[in-house]
C-alpha positions in Angstrom: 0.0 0.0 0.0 1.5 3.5 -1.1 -0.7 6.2 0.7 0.0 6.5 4.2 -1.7 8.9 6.8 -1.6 13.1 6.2 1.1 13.5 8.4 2.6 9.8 8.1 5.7 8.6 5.7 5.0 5.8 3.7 8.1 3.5 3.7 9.8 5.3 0.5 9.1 8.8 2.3 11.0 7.0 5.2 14.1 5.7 3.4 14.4 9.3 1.5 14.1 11.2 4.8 17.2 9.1 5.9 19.3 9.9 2.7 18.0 13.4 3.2 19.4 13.6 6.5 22.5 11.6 5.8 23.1 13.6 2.2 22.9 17.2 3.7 24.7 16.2 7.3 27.4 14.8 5.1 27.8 17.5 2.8 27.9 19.9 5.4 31.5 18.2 6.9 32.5 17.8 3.0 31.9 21.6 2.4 34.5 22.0 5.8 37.3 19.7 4.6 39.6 21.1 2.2 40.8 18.0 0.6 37.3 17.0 0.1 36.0 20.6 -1.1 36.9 20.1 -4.9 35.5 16.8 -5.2 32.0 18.3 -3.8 32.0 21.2 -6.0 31.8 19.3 -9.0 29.2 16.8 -8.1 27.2 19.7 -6.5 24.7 19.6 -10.0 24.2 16.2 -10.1 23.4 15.2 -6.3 21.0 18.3 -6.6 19.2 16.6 -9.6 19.2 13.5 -7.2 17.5 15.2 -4.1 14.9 17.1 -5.9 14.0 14.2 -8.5 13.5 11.7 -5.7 11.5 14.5 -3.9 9.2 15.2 -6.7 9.4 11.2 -7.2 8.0 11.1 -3.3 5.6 13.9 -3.7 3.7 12.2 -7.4 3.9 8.7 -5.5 1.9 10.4 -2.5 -0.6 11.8 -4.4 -1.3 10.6 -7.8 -1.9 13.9 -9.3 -1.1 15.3 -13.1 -1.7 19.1 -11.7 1.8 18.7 -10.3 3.7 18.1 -13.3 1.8 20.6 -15.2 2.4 23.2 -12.4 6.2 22.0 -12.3 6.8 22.8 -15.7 5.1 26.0 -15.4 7.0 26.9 -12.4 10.3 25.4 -13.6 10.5 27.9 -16.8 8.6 30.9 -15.2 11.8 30.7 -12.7 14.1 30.0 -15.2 13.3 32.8 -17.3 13.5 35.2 -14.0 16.5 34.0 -13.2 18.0 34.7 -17.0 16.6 38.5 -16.7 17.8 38.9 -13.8 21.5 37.8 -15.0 21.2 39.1 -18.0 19.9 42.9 -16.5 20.3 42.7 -13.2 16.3 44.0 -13.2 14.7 41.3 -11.2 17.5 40.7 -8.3 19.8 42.9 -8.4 23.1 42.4 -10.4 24.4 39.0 -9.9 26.0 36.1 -11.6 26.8 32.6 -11.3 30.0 30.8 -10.4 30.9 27.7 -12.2 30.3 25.6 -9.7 26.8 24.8 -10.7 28.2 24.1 -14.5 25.3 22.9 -16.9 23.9 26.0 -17.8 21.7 28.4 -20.1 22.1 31.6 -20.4 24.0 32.1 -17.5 21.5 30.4 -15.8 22.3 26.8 -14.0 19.4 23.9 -15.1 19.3 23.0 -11.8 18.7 26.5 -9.8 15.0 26.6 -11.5 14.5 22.8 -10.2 15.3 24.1 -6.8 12.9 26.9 -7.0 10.2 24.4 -7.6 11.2 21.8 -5.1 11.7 24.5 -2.2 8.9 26.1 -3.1 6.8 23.1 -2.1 8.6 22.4 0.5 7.7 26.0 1.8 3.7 25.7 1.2 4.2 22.4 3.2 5.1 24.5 6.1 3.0 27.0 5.2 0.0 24.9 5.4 0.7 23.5 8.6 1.5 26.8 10.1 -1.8 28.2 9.4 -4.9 26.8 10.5 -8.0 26.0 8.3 -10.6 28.2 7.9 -13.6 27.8 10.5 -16.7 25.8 9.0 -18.6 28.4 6.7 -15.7 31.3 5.7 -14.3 31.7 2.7 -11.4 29.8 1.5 -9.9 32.2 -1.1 -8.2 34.5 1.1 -6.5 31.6 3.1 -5.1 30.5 -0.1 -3.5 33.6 -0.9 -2.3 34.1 2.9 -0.8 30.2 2.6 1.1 31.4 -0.3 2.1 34.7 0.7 3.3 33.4 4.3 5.1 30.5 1.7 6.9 33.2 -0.2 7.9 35.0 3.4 9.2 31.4 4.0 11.1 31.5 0.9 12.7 34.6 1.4 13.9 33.9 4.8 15.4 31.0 3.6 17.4 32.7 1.1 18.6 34.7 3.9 20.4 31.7 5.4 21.5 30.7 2.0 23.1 33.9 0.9 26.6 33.6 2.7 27.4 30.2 1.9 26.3 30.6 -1.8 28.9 33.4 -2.2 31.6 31.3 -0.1 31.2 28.5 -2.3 31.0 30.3 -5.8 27.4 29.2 -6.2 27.0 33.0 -7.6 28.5 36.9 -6.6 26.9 39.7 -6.4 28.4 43.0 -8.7 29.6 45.0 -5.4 29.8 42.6 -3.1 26.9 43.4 -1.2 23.4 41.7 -1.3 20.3 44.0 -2.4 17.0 44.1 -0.6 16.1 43.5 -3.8 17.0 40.3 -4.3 14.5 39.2 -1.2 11.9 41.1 -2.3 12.1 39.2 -5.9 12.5 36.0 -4.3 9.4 36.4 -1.8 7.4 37.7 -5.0 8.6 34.9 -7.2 7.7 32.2 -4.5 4.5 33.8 -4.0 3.5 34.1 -7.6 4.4 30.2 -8.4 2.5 29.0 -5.3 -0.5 30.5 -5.4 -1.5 27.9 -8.1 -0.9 25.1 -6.1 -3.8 26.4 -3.4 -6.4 28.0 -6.6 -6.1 24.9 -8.7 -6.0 22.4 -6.1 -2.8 20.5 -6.5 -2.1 17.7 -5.0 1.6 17.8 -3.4 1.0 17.5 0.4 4.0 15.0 1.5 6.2 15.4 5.3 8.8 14.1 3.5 9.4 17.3 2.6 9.6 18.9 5.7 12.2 16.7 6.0 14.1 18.1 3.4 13.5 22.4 4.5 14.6 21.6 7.7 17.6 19.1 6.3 18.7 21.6 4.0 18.4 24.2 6.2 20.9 22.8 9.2 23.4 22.4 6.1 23.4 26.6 4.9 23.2 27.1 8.8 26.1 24.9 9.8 28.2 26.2 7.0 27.3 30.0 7.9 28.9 29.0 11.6 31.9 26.9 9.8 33.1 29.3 7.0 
């Protein structure tokens, strides 16, 4: 039997919340050794492809739903193409590029970072969701949709917060001037909004603790490196 309980793992969500835990505790003490540094920074795009494939794996296995692959590809080249204006003018987050650390790229633009956008993203109206509480019997639902996303893009933002000093450490990207705009939060809590209010109007089906799992995994590894570099 796949489905398990609302707030329950089913025995794949289990194993993955392991490899979650084990992957970012791991790569946090990789990221801190220098003779292990280089060897990280080049498998950096293809153990991100892992992580978020398995996620959205985990999250279509859950639910059973084709909303979430047409609001992934929606989401995946509405971010994408942000992300390339932004490089290319500096308009959206301020002036910025990437490193070659992430190294398949378009545009100046890594594959990858607009997969991340759509797996955090989810992984943020997950919280969301939980954070707020359901509207009493007979109110309107509309306007808890738009505050789940809007609290989801806050969530986003903050996250990028954390994210910032270790992504300009590691050559994930620079910013022109060294200095990190207000900006670029701004754009990032929009974006997030924008790409998850979908998720709550149309009804998509993505609810899965797994992920959880993986904000709060991810986040111990940008919060351990902030202390350790």
């Amino acid at each position: 039997m796949i489905a398990a309980s609302s707030t329950g793992f089913t025995a794949f969500e289990r194993y993955l919340a392991y490899f979650l835990v084990f992957a970012f505790a791991s790569g946090a003490l990789a990221h801190y050794l220098p003779a292990v540094l280089p060897i990280t920074r080049v498998t950096t795009d293809g153990l991100l492809l892992v992580i978020n494939g398995l996620l959205i794996y985990a999250v279509y296995r859950r639910n059973r739903g084709s909303g979430l692959f047409l609001w992934l590809l929606v989401a995946y080249w509405f971010t994408f193409a942000m992300e390339a204006i932004g490089v290319a003018t500096g308009a959206v987050f301020g002036n910025y590029t990437y490193g070659p650390t992430m190294w398949w790229q378009w545009l100046g633009v890594p594959f990858v970072i607009a997969l991340n956008w759509c797996v955090l993203t989810l992984a943020c109206n997950e919280l969301a969701l939980r954070m707020l509480p359901p509207p009493a019997k007979g109110e309107g639902t509309l306007g808890r949709k738009v505050a789940v996303a809007a609290l989801a893009g806050g969530i986003t933002a903050f996250y990028d917060v954390v994210i910032e000093p270790v992504a300009i450490q590691l050559d994930y990207w620079q910013w022109g001037g060294g200095e990190i705009p207000l900006q670029n939060y701004l754009a990032w809590a929009l974006i997030a909004f924008v790409i998850s209010l979908p998720l709550h109007l149309f009804g998509v089906r993505f609810r899965s603790p797994v992920l959880l799992v993986y904000f709060f995994a991810q986040l111990f590894f940008f919060g351990v490196l902030n202390l350790a570099l």
